[in-house]
N, C-alpha and C positions, 0 to 999 in steps of 0.2 A: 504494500500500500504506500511505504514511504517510500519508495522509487519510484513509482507513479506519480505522487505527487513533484519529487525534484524532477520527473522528465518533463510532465505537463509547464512546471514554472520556468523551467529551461526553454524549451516551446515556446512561452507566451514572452519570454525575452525577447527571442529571436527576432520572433515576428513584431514585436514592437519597434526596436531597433529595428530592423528594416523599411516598419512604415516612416520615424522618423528619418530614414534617410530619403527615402521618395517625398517626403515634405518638402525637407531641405531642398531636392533637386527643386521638385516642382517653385519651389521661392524662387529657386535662383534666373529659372528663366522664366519666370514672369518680371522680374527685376529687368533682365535682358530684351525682352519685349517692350516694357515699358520705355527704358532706355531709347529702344529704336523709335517706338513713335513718337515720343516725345520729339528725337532730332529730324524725325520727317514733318513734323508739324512745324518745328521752328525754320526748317529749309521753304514749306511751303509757304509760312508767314513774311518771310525773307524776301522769298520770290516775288510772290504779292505786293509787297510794297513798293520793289524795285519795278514793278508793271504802274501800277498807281505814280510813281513819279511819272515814269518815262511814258503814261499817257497826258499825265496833265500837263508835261512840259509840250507837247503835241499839239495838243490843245489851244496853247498861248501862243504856238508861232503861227496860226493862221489867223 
C-alpha cells in the first residue's frame, strides 16, 4: 500500500512538473507574439504617418 502511494505521489510530481513546464513555454511565446505585434503595429503607425505627411505636403503644392 505504501509503494503505491510513493508511486502514485511520484506520478502526480511528474506530471505536475511537466504541466509547469508547458506553462512556462506557453508564456514565453505568447511574450514573443506579443513582442511581434506590438512592432508591426508600431511599423504600421510609422508608416501611417509618414503617408499623412507626405499626403498633406501634396496637398499644399497644388
Amino acid at each position: 500500500m505504501k509503494q503505491l502511494k510513493v508511486r502514485l505521489n511520484g506520478q502526480m510530481r511528474a506530471e505536475s512538473e511537466e504541466r509547469e513546464g508547458e506553462a512556462v513555454t506557453l508564456k514565453d511565446q505568447d511574450g514573443e507574439r506579443q513582442n511581434v505585434l506590438k512592432r508591426k503595429a508600431e511599423g504600421a503607425e510609422a508608416i501611417n504617418k509618414r503617408l499623412k505627411v507626405t499626403f498633406i505636403s501634396l496637398h499644399f503644392e497644388f
